[in-house]
ZAZA-260885 format. One record per residue: x, y, z of N, C-alpha, C in turn. Coordinates in steps of 0.05 Angstrom, whole numbers, padded with zeros to 5 digits, always signed. Each point is the difference from the previous one (the first is absolute). Layout:
REM ZAZA-260885
XYZXYZXYZ...
***
This chain:
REM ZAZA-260885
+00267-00420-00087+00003+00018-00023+00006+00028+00010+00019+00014-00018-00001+00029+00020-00015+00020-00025-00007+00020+00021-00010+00014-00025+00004+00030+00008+00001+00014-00025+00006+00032+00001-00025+00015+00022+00017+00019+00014-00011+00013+00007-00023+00022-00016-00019+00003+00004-00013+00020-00009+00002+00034+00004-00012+00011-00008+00014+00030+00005-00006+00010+00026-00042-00005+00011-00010+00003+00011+00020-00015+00030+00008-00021-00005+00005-00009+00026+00032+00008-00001+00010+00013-00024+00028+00004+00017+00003+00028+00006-00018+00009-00006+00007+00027+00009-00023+00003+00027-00019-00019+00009-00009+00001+00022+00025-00006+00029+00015-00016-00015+00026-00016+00020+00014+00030+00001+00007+00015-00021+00016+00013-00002+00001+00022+00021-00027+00010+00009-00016+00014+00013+00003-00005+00017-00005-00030+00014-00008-00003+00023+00038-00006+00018+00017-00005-00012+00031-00001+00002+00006+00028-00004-00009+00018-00005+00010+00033-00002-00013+00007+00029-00031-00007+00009-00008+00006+00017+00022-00008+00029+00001-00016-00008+00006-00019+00025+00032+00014+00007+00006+00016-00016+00030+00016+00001-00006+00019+00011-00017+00006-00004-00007+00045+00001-00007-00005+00024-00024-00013+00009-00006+00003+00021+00003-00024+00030+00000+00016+00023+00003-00030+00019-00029-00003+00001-00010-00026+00000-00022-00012+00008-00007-00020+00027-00013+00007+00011-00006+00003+00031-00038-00014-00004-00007-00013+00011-00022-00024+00002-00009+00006+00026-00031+00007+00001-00019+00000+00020-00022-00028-00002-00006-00016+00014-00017-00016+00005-00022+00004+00012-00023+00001-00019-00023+00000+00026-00024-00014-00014-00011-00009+00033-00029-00017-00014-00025+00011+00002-00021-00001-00022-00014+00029+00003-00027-00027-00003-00020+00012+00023-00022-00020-00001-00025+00018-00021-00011-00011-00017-00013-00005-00025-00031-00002+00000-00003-00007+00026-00026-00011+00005-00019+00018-00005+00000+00028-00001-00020+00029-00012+00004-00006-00025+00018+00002-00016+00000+00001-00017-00014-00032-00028+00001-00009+00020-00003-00023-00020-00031-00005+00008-00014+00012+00023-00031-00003+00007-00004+00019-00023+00013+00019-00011-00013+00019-00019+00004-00003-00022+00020-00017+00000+00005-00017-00039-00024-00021-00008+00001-00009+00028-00033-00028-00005-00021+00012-00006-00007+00016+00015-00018+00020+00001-00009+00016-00026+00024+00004-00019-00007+00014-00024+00013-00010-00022+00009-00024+00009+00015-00017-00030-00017-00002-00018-00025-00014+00001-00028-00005-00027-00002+00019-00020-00007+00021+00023-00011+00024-00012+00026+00021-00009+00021-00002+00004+00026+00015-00009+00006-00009-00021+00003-00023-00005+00001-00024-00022-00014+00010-00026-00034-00001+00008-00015+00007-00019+00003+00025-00012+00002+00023+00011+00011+00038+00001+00020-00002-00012+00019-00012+00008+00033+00005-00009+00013-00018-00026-00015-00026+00006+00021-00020-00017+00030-00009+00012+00004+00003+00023+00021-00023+00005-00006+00001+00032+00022-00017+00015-00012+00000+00026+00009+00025+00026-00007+00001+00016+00008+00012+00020+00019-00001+00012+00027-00003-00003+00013-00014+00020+00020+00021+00023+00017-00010+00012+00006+00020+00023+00015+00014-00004+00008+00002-00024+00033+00019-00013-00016+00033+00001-00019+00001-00011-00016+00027+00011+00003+00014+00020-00015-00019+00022-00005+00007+00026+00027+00013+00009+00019-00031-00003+00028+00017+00006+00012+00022-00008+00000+00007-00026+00009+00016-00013-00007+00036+00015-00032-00004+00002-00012+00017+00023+00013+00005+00017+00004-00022+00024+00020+00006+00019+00020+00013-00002+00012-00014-00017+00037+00017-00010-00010+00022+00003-00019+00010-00014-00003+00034-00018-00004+00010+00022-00018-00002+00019-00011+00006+00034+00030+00005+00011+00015-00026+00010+00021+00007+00017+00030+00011-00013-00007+00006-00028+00029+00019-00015-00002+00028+00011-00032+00012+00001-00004+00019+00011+00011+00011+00030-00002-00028+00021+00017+00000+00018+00038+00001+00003+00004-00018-00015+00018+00000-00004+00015+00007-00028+00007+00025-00007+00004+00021-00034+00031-00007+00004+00017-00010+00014+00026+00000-00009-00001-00030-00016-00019-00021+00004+00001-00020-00017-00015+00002-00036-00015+00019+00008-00013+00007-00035+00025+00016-00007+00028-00007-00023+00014+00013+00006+00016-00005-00014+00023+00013-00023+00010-00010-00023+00032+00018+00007+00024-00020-00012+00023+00007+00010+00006+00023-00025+00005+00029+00004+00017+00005-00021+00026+00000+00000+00014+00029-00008+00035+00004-00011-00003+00010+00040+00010-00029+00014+00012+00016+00025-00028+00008+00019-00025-00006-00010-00018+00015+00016-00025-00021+00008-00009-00001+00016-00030-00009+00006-00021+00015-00019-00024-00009-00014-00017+00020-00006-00021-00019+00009-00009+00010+00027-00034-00004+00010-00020+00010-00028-00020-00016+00003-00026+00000-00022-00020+00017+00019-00011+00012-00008-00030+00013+00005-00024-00025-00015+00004-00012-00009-00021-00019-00019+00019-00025+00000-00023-00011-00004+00011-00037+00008-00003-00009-00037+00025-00008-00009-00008-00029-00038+00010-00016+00018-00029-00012-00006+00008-00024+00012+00007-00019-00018+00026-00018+00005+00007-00033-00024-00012-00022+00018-00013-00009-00021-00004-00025+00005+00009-00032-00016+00030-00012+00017+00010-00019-00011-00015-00022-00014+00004+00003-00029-00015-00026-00011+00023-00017-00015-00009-00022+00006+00018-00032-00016-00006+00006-00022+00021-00009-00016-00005-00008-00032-00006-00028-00004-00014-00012+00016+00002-00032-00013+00026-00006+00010+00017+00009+00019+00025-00018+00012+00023+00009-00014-00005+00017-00028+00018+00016-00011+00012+00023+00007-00015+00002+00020+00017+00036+00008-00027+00010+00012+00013+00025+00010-00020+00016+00012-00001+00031-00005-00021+00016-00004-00004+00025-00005-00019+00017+00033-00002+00018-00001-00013+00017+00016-00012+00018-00007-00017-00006-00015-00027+00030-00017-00009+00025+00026+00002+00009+00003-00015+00020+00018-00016+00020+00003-00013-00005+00011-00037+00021+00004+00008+00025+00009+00007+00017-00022+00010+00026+00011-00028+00016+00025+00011+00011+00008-00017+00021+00026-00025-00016+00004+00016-00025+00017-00019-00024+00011-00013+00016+00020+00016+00017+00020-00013+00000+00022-00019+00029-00004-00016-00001-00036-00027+00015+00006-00019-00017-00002+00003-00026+00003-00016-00026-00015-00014-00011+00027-00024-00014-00013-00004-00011+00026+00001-00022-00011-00014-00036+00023+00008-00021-00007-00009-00007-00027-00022+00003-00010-00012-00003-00023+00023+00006-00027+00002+00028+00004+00022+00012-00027+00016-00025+00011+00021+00005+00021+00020-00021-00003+00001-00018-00015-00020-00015+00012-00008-00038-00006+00003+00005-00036-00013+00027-00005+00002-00011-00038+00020+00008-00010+00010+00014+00014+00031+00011-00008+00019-00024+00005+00003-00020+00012+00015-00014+00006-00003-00024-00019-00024-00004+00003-00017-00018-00028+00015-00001-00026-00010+00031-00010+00008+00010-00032+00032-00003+00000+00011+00015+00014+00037+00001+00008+00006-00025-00004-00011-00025+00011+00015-00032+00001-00010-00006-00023-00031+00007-00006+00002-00022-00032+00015+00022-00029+00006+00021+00008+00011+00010-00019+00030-00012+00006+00020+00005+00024+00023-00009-00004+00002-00039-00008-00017-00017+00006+00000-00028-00018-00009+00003-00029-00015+00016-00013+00000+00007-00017+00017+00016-00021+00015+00008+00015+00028+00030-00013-00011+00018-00011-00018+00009+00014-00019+00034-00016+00010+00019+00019+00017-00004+00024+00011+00023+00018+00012+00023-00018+00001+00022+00005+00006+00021-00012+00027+00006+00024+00018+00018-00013+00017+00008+00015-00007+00011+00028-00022+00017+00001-00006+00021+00018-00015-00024+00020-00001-00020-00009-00013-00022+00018+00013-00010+00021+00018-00002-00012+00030-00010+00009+00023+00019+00021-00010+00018-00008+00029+00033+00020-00026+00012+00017+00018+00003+00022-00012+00027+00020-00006-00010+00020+00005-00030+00013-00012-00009+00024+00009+00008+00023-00012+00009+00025+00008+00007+00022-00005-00017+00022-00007-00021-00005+00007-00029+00014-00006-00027-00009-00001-00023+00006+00001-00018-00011-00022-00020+00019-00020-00032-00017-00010-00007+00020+00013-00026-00022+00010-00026+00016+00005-00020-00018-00018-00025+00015-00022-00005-00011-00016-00016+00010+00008-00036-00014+00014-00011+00024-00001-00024-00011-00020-00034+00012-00021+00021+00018-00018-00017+00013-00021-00013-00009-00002-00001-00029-00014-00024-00023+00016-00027-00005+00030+00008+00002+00009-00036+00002+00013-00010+00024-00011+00010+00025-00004-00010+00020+00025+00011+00017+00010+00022-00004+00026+00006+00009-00005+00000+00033+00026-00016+00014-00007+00009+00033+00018+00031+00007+00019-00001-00023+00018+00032+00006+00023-00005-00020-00013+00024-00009+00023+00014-00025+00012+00023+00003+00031+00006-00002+00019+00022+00003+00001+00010-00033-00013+00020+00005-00005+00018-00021+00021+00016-00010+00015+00007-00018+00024+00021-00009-00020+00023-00008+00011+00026+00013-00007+00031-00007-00012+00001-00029-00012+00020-00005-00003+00003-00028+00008+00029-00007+00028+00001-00009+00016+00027-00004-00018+00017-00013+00001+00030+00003+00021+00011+00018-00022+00008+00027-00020-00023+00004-00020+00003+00024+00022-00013+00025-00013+00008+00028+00011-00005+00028-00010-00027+00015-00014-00005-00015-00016-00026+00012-00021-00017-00010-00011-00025+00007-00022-00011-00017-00008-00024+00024-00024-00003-00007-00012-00023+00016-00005-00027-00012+00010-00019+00012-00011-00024-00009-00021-00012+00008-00019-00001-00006-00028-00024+00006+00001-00021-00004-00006-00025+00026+00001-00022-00013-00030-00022+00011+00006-00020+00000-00029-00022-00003-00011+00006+00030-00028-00001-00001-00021+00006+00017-00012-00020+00008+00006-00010+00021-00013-00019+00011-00011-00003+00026-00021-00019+00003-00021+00004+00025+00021-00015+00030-00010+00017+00018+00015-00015+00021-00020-00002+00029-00001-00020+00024-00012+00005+00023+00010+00025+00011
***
């Protein structure tokens, strides 16, 4: 059966085919061992659970990182204008969420990097159940200065992520798994 495109997903395509014009995209691989971090997810999953209402999971932690090494590296927090680079002093951070397989949005935690993991984790929380929900507000939606597209809940071994205009870069996360 074929069926109409929806708005959400054609103008996510539309996006992600504009991106893929504007900018060249260039893929770094790396394998990042987990093992701190996930002694400290076990460690406070129960009790995070009970405090917070949803779980702990590593999109936080990471998200942290990013904000940590943007600081190092400010030519990647970094949005194209008319002809110019404009480096960020402050990190919005997007964080890619699915629609149910319909498309994809990127809500973003404006001036993430005054947050620590805690703010994050509920900022990231509220941002995804509002965009499956459609309560995003515009201002939800504009101003990101980088991108994180986590696809390591359905087991991804590696995903090539497209830019998220008019940002310089974005990270893909994918499935976490134990190794000798």
């Amino acid at each position: 059966t074929a069926e109409s495109l929806n708005n959400i997903r054609r103008r996510t395509g539309e996006h992600m085919v504009m991106s893929k014009s504007v900018s060249p995209h260039a893929y770094t691989i790396v394998e990042v061992d987990y093992e701190n971090v996930d002694r400290v997810r076990r460690h406070h999953r129960e009790a995070w659970k009970a405090a917070e209402g949803f779980s702990l999971t590593y999109l936080p932690f990471i998200a942290r990182a990013v904000i940590d090494a943007l600081r190092d590296f400010p030519h990647i927090n970094a949005t194209v204008g008319d002809g110019e680079l404009i480096v960020h002093n402050y990190v919005n951070l997007g964080i890619a969420v699915d629609l149910d397989f319909e498309g994809l949005l990127a809500p973003v935690i404006h001036e993430a990097d005054d947050m620590r993991l805690r703010a994050i984790a509920r900022h990231i929380s509220d941002l995804a159940n509002r965009a499956r929900t459609k309560k995003l507000s515009v201002d939800d939606i504009t101003g990101g200065t980088f991108t994180i597209s986590n696809s390591g809940a359905f087991g991804s071994y590696l995903v090539l992520p497209i830019i998220n205009q008019p940002e310089v870069a974005i990270l893909s996360t994918d499935g976490i798994s134990r190794k000798p």
